[in-house]
Structure formats: structure tokens, C-alpha cells
C-alpha positions in Angstrom: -9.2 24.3 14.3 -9.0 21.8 12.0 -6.4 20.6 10.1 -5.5 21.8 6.3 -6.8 18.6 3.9 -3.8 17.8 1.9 -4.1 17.4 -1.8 -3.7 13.8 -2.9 -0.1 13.0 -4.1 0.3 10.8 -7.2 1.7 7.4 -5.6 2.6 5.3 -8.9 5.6 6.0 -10.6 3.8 6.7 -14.0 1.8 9.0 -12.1 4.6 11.5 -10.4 6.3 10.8 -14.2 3.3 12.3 -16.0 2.1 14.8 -13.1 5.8 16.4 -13.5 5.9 16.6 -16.9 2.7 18.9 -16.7 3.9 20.8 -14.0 7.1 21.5 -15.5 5.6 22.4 -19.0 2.8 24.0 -17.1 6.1 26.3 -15.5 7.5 26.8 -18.9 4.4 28.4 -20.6 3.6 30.3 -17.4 6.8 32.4 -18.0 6.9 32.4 -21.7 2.8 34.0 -21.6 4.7 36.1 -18.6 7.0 37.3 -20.8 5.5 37.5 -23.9 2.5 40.0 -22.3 5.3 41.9 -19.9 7.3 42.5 -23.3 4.1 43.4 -25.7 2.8 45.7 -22.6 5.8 47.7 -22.2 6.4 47.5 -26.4 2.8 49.2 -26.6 3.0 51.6 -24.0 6.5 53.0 -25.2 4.6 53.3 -29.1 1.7 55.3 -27.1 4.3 57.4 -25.1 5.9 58.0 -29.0 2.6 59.0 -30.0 1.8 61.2 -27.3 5.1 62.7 -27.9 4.1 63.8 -31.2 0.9 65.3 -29.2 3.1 67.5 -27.6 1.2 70.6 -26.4 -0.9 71.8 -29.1 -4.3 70.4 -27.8 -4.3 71.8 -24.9 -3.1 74.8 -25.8 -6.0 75.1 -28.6 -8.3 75.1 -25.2 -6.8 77.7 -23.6 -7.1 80.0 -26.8 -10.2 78.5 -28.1 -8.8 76.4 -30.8 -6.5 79.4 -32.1 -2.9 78.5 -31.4 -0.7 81.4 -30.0 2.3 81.5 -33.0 0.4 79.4 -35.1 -1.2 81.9 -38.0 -1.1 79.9 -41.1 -4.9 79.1 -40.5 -4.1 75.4 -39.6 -5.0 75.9 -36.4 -7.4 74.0 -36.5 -6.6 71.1 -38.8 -3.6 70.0 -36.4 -6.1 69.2 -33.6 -8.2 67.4 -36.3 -5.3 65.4 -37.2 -5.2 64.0 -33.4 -6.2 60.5 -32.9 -9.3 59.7 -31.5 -9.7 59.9 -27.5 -7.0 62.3 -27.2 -7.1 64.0 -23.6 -6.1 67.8 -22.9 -6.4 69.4 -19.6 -5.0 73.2 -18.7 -4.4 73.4 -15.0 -3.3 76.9 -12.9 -2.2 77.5 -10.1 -3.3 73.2 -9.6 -6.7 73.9 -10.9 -8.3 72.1 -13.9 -9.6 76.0 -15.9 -9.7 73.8 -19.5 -10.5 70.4 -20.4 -11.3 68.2 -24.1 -11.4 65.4 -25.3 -11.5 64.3 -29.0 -14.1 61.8 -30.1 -14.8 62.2 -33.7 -11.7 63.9 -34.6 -13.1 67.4 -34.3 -11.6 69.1 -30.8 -14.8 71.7 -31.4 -17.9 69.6 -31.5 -17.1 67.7 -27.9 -14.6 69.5 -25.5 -16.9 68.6 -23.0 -15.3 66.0 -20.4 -16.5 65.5 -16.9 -14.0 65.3 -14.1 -14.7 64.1 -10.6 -12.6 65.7 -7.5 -10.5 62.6 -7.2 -9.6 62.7 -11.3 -8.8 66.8 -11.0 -6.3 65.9 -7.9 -4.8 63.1 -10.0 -4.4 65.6 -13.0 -2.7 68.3 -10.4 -0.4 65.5 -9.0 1.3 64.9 -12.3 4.8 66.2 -12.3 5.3 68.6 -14.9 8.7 67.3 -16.5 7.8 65.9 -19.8 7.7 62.3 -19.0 4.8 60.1 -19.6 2.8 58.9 -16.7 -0.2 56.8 -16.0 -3.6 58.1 -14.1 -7.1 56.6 -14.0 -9.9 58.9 -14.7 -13.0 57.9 -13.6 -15.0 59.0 -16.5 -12.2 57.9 -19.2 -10.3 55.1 -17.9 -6.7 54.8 -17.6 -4.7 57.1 -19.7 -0.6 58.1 -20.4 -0.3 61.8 -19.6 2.4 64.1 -19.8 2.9 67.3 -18.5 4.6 70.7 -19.2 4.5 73.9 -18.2 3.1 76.6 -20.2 4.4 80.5 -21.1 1.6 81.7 -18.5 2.5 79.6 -15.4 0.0 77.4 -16.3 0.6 73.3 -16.8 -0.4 71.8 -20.1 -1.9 68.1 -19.8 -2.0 65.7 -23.0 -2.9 62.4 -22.8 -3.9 58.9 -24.3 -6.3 56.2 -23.8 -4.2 53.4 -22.3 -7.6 51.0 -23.6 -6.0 49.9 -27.0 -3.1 49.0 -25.3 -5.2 46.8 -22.7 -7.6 45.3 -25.1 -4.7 43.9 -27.1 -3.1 42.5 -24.0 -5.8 41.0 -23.0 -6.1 39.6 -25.8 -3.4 37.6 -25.8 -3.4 36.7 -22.5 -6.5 35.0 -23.8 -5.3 33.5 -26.8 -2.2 32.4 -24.5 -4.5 30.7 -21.9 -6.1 28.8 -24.6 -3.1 27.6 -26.1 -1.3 26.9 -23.0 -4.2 25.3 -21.7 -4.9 22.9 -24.8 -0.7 22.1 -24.8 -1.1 21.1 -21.1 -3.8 18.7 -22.0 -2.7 17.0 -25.2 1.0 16.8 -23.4 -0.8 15.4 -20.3 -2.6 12.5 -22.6 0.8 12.1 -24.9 2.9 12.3 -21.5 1.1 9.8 -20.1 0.9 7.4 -23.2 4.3 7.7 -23.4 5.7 7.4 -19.8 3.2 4.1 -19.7 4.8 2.7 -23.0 8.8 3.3 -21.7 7.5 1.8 -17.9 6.8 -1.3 -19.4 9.6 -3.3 -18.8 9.2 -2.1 -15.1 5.5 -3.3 -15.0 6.5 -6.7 -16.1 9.0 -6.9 -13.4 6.5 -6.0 -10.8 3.9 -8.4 -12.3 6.6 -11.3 -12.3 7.9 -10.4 -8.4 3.8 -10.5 -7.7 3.9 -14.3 -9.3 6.8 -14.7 -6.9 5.3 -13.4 -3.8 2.4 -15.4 -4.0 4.1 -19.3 -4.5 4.8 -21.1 -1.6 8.4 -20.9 -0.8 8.7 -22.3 2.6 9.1 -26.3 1.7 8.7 -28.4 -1.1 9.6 -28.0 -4.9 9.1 -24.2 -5.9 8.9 -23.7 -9.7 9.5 -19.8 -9.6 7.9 -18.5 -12.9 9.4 -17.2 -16.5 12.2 -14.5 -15.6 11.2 -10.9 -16.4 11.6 -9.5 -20.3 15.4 -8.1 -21.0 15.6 -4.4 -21.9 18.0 -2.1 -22.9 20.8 -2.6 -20.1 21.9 0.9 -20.8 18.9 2.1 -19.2 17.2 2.3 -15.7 14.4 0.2 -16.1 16.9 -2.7 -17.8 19.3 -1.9 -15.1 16.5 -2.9 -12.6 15.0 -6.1 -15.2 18.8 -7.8 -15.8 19.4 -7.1 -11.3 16.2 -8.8 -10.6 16.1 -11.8 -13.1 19.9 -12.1 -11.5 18.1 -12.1 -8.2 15.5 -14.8 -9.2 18.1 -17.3 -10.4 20.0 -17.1 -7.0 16.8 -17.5 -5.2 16.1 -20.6 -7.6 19.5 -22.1 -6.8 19.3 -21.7 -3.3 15.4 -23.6 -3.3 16.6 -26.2 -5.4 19.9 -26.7 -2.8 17.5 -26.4 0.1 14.7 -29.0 -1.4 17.5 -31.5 -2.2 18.8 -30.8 1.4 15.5 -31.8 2.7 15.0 -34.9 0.9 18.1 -36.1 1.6 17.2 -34.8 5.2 14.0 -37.0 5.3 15.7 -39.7 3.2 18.0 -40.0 6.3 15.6 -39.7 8.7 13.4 -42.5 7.1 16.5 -44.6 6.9 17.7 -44.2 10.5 14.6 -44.7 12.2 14.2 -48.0 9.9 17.4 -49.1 11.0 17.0 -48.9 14.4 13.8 -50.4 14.9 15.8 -53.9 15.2 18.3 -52.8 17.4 15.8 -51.2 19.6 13.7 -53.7 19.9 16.6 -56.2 20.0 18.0 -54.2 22.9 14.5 -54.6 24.5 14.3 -58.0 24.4 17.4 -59.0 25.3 16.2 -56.5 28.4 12.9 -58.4 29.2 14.7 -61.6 28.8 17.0 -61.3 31.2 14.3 -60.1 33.8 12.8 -63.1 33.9 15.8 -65.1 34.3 15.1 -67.7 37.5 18.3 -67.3 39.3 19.2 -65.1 42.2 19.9 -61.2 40.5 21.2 -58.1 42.5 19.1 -55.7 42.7 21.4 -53.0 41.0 21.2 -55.3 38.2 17.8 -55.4 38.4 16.8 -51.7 38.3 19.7 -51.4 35.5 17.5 -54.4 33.2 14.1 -52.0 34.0 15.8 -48.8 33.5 17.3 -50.4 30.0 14.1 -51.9 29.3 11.9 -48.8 29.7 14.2 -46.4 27.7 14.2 -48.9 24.6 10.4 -48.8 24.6 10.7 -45.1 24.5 13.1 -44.9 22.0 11.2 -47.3 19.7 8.2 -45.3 19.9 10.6 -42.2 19.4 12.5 -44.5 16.5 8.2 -45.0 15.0 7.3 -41.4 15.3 10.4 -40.3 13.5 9.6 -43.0 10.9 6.1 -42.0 10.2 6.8 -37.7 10.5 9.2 -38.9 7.8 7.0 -40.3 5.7 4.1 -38.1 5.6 7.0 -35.5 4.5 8.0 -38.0 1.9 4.4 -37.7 1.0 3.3 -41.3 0.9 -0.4 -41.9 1.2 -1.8 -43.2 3.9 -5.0 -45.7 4.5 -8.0 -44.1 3.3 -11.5 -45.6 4.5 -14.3 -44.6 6.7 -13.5 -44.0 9.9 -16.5 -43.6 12.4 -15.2 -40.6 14.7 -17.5 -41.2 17.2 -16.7 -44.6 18.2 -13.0 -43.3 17.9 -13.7 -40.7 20.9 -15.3 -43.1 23.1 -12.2 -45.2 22.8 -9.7 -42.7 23.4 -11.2 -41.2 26.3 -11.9 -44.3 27.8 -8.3 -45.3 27.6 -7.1 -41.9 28.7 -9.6 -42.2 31.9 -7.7 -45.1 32.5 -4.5 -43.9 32.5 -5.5 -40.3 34.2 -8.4 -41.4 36.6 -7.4 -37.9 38.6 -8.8 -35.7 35.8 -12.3 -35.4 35.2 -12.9 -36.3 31.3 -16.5 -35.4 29.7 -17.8 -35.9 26.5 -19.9 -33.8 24.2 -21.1 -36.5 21.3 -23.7 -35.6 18.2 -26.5 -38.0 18.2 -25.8 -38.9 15.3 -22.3 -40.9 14.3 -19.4 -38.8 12.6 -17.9 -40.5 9.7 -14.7 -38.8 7.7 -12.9 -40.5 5.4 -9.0 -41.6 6.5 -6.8 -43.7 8.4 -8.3 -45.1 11.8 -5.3 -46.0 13.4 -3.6 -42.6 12.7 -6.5 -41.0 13.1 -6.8 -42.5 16.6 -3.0 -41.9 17.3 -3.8 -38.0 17.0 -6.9 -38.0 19.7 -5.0 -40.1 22.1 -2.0 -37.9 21.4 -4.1 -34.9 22.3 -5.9 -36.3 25.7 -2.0 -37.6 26.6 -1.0 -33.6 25.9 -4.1 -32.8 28.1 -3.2 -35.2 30.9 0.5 -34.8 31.3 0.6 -30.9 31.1 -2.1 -30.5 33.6 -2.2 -31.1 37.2 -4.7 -33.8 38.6 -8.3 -32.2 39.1 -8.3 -30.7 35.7 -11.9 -31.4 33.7 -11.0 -32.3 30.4 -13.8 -31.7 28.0 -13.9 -33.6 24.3 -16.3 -32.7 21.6 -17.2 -33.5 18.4 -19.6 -31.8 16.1 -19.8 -31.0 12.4 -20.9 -27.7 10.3 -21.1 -26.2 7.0 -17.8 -25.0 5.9 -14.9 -25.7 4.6 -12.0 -26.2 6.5 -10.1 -22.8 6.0 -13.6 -21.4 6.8 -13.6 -23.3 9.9 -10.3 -23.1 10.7 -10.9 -18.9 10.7 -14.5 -19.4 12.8 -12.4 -21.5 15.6 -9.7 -18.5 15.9 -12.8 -16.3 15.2 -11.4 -14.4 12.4 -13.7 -15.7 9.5 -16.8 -17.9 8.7 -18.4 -19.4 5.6 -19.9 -22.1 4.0 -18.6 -25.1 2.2 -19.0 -29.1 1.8 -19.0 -29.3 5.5 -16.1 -30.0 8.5 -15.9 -32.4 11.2 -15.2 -30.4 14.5 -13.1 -32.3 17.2 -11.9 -30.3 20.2 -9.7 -31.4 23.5 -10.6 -28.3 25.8 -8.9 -28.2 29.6 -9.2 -25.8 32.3 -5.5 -26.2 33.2 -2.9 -23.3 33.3 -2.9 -23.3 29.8 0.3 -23.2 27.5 3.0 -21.0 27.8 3.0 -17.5 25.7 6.0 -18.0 24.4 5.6 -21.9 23.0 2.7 -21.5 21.3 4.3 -19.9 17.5 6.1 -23.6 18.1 4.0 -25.9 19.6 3.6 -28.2 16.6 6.9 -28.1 15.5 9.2 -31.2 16.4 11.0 -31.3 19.3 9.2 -28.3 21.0 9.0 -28.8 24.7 8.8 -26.8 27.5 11.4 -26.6 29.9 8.0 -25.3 32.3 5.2 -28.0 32.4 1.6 -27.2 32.2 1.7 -29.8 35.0 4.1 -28.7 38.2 4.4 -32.2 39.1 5.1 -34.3 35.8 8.4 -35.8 35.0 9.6 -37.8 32.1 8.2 -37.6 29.1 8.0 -37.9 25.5 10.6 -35.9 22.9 8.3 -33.5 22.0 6.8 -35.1 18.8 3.3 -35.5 19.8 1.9 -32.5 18.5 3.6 -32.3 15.6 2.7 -36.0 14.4 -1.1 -34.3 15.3 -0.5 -31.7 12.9 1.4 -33.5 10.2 -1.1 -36.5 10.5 -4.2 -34.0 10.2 -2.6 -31.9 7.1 -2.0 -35.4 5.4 -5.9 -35.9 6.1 -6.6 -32.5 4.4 -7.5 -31.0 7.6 -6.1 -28.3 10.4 -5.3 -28.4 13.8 -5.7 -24.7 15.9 -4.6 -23.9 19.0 -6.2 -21.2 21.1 -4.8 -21.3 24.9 -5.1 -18.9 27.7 -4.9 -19.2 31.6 -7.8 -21.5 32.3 -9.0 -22.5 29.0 -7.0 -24.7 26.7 -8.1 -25.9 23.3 -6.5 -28.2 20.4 -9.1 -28.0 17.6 -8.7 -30.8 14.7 -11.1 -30.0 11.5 -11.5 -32.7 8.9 -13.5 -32.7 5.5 -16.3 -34.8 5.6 -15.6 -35.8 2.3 -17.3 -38.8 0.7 -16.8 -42.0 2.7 -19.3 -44.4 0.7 -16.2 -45.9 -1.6 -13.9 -46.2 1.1 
């Protein structure tokens, strides 16, 4: 079988506001109309039963003697039973058998006495308890009518009855009337409701609108001007309650984005600073190192190793001290050099020197025919791709075909950036393409949320054999370098296939 459709459930607040309101004054006229017909019903049928009261016995009685009443012998016999209301219902039943019947049309018991009963209407008529009280039957040929019964000086049973139709019509009628009232008050308090529930959830709909604004700045660096606070209404309410809690809320999250921002740049101030500063005593440490190398005299060999040793972990720490430097400065948001850069000629550079320095990898190249020129820095520019192929050399063991290719396409770069993690393509100004695939082991599951952020390094090497080692800063000069570009770098790694994808804006490179 299947399953029951459930009827949709009004899911904004104004909606279960409004939809309640109707259902609860829906509720309300339900049992007033309820009560209103159950109390005109019974008030009818108890004037009827008064009525039949007055009835009494004489009609039927007037059919048994043929309209001459037994101690009636003023000579009104007759004008009683005209004086019965029209549709009045007599029946003489003996021994439970229907031997007289009438009925009073025009007033005049004489001219139609004639009624048709069925079987089923005699049996109903011989099932009515003789004991004075009013009861209902349904006669198939008259409808329902209020009888009552008594029992006559000859062991007979005397039946008179009502119609039971007035009574009905007039219920009926206003159960109509009802309907259409009810039914208009529904509607106009549905419209009004809803007017009205939208007009007091306005306060609450600026609020949303406003923590929208909010949800959609960027919050996670950087100055963040968070937009006007929320209207005030009346605090003694809900939806002021909710206003004065959240504009509370939005000043606290101001503060703490204005203490976090001036945190950073005091952060990057430092950081600038420091690696500044020691660039002199590095290097000074360096020389000193060298120097003393190529002193002529007789040296232990202890002291030696020590000068190399010193020598080699200066040079590391100023390039360390330089990375730090410029990471700080493209936070700081200083420009960089902006020219053309030939992209092409940058590739065949980079690869070259990284054949050099890995000649057990196999490096290929994938080249347009014709050059790629983006507008930029070259020598930071060149920094990422030999940062990449050094990525793609040291985490991967010897043996592993490193593949470089550049290309361009339509597209912007968010469009291209979505098309290289194949979630999205489009068309834009168009995007230079540069990818560093490997068919290495490929980089660990759980480093790649973090493999351009600083300092991310992983305790497991691509590359079994590899020791030493940079600080983990590479990648995230590549990414800070290509954002400051107005580019993307993506990273989609699995066992066997490895790929660092740069995209760059073409741009326009004829003014330099």
C-alpha cells in the first residue's frame, strides 16, 4: 500500500499565526451553528409536541365514527376537525391493525381522508407505544411526523400526528444561513488575520532580514562592517524581546571582530617586523659561517661539520625568515609587481631547473602553441611553479612522471575553479590553466582541508625516503601568492593521481 499524502503544514510563522486563527474561529462558529440548530430543533419540536397536544384525540376519533364525535352533540362535530392545522395525521389501529386513516389537506377532514400506507409505515404506526408521549416515525408517503398515542374506550389505539417538515425546513434554513455567515466570517477574518499577524511580525521580519545581511559578509578575516542593528520595538513584547537580544548579540559579535582584526594586524605587524629583523642576523650568522670555512689553517673536522651544519641551517632560516616576510605582506595587502609575465617561458624554466634538481623523476610538459601571457609578478609568479614541482619532487619517490600543463579557456576563475573540482562550468573573460599532476601516492586524506595553510606538514611523506625539509610554507605562499594575483589554486589528490591546479585571469596585459 502506499503511504497516506500528508496535507502540507504551514512552515512560516505568519502562516501557523493566521492558519490558527481560522481554525480556532472556524471551532467557535462550528459549535455556536451546533448549538444554535440543536436548541431551535428541540425549541420547535417541543412547540409541535404543544400543538399536537391540543390535537388530542378528536381526529381520529371523528374517523372511527365518521366525523360524528361519541359525546360530542352540540353539532360542532365537525367544525373541531376543521379547526386542525393543515397535514394533520389520524390513524385508528385494533388489535395492531391500521382499520382508519386521514389526513387533513385543506382543512376539511371529509373531502381527503384518503392516505396510503405501505406495510413498513402500518408496522411503524403499530410500534408506537400507547402512553401519551410524542414520538417520531417516517411514513413513506408523508414524511417524518410527531405522533402520539392513546388508547381508546373500545380497545382500540388512537394515532394523531404532525408533519415534522415545518420544523425541518426552518432548520435547514438556518443551517444555511449559518454556513453562509460562518463561511464569509472565516474568510474576511482569514484576509484581516493575516493583514494583521503580517503588520505585528514586522519587527521580526526586519530581524531576519538584518541576520540574512549578517550571514552573508565575510566574517572569517579582515575588517567586517556588520550592517545597521535591527529596529527597537516594544520591549514588553516577544518580538522586542527577540529585536533588543539580538541587536545585543550583534554588538558582542562586533566587539569581538574588531578585537580579533586588531589582533591580526598586530599579529602580521609582528610578523613583518621579526622576519625584517632577522634577515641581518641570519645572514650575518651565515657569513661569519662561510668565512670561517674557507679559513687556510689546519681545522678539526668536528669543527668543520659544526661550520656546514651552521651554515646550512642559516640559509634555511633565511629563506624561512623571506617566506614569513612576504606571507606577511600579502596579508598586509601590499601590491605586488604587476606586468606581463609570459607563462610559457616561466614553465620551461621551472621544469628545467626542477629536472635538475630531481633527474630521478620523469618531468613532461603539455605547452599551447601559442605563448600564455597573464598579467603579474614574474618572480613570484615563478616562486609558486617552482614551489609546486619542489612539492611534487620531495613528496614522491624517485620514478614518479611529473606532468605540467598549461592551457587557457573561457571562464572566469570561480567558473574554472568549479570545472577543475567538477562541480560547475561557465563562461567568462577567460583563465589561464596551470596544472602539476603526479602519479605518486598522493596526499594524505586527512591533510588535505589544510594543505595550504602555514605550517602544515605531514608527519608521513608522500616520499618514504625524504628527509629534511622546508617549514611547511610552500603551499601556502602558492595560495597566498595566487589570491594576491586574483586567482585560485585547487587541489584534487587521490592514490595515483595528484594535482595542484593554479587559475589566473588573463586580464589585460598590453599596459603592463
Amino acid at each position: 500500500m502506499r503511504p497516506a499524502r500528508r496535507l502540507p503544514r504551514p512552515r512560516t510563522l505568519r502562516a501557523r499565526l493566521t492558519f490558527g486563527l481560522v481554525v480556532l474561529l472556524a471551532v467557535s462558529c462550528a459549535a455556536v451553528g451546533l448549538a444554535a440548530v440543536v436548541g431551535l430543533n428541540g425549541f420547535l419540536t417541543q412547540r409541535l409536541d404543544e400543538q399536537l397536544a391540543q390535537v388530542g384525540t378528536r381526529f381520529p376519533e371523528s374517523l372511527e365514527h365518521k366525523g360524528a364525535l361519541p359525546d360530542d352533540h352540540d353539532g360542532d362535530e365537525h367544525g373541531d376537525t376543521r379547526r386542525l392545522a393543515t397535514g394533520t395525521f389520524g390513524a385508528r389501529l385494533l388489535d395492531g391493525r391500521v382499520t382508519h386513516k386521514g389526513l387533513i389537506r385543506s382543512g376539511d377532514p371529509s373531502a381527503d381522508l384518503a392516505v396510503h400506507l405501505t406495510a413498513a409505515d402500518r408496522a411503524r404506526l403499530a410500534g408506537v407505544p400507547a402512553d401519551g408521549r410524542p414520538h417520531t416515525v417516517d411514513l413513506s408517503a408523508l414524511g417524518d411526523y410527531r405522533v402520539v398515542a392513546s388508547a381508546g374506550r373500545d380497545r382500540d389505539v388512537l394515532i394523531a400526528g404532525l408533519p415534522l417538515e415545518p420544523v425541518e425546513a426552518t432548520v435547514h434554513r438556518l443551517e444555511l444561513v449559518a454556513g453562509i455567515v460562518f463561511g464569509l466570517a472565516l474568510v474576511v477574518t482569514g484576509v484581516a488575520g493575516a493583514l494583521w499577524v503580517r503588520w505585528s511580525l514586522r519587527p521580526l521580519s526586519r530581524v531576519a532580514d538584518t541576520a540574512t545581511r549578517v550571514s552573508e559578509l565575510p566574517l572569517a578575516s579582515g575588517v567586517v562592517a556588520l550592517p545597521a542593528r535591527a529596529p527597537e520595538a516594544d520591549p514588553r513584547g516577544e518580538v522586542g524581546q527577540v529585536a533588543g537580544a539580538f541587536n545585543r548579540m550583534l554588538g558582542h559579535v562586533e566587539d569581538a571582530l574588531t578585537k580579533r582584526h586588531a589582533s591580526e594586524e598586530r599579529l602580521r605587524s609582528f610578523a613583518a617586523d621579526a622576519s625584517h629583523e632577522l634577515r641581518t642576523p641570519v645572514a650575518s650568522v651565515r657569513g661569519h659561517a662561510e668565512l670561517a670555512l674557507l679559513h687556510p689553517g689546519p681545522v678539526p673536522a668536528e669543527v668543520t661539520r659544526a661550520l656546514e651544519r651552521i651554515a646550512a641551517e642559516s640559509s634555511r632560516m633565511g629563506e624561512m625568515v623571506d617566506d614569513l616576510l612576504l606571507l606577511a605582506r600579502l596579508d598586509a595587502g601590499r601590491p605586488l609587481e604587476r606586468g606581463p609575465v609570459d607563462l610559457t617561458r616561466l614553465v620551461l624554466d621551472a621544469v628545467t631547473d626542477a629536472r635538475a634538481a630531481g633527474p630521478g623523476h620523469r618531468w613532461t610538459l603539455d605547452l599551447p602553441e601559442e605563448p600564455v601571457t597573464v598579467p603579474g609578478d614574474t618572480h613570484r609568479l615563478h616562486q609558486v611553479l617552482a614551489n609546486l614541482l619542489a612539492n611534487a619532487r620531495l613528496h614522491t619517490p624517485e620514478g614518479t612522471k611529473v606532468t605540467v600543463t598549461l592551457e587557457t579557456g573561457a571562464g572566469g576563475v570561480s567558473e574554472a575553479a568549479g570545472e577543475a573540482s567538477g562541480t560547475a562550468t561557465g563562461t567568462g573573460s577567460g583563465t589561464a590553466r596551470l596544472s602539476v599532476h603526479d602519479d605518486g601516492p598522493g596526499v594524505p586524506e586527512e591533510l588535505r582541508p589544510g594543505v595550504f595553510e602555514r605550517f602544515t606538514r605531514a608527519e608521513h611523506r608522500r616520499r618514504p625516503d625524504a628527509s629534511g625539509g622546508g617549514a611547511g610554507l610552500g603551499l601556502s605562499i602558492v595560495a597566498a601568492v595566487v589570491e594576491a594575483h586574483g586567482g585560485r589554486v585547487v587541489l584534487d589528490s587521490r592514490p595515483g593521481a595528484t594535482t595542484f591546479t593554479v587559475l589566473l585571469p588573463l586580464g589585460d596585459v598590453s599596459s603592463g
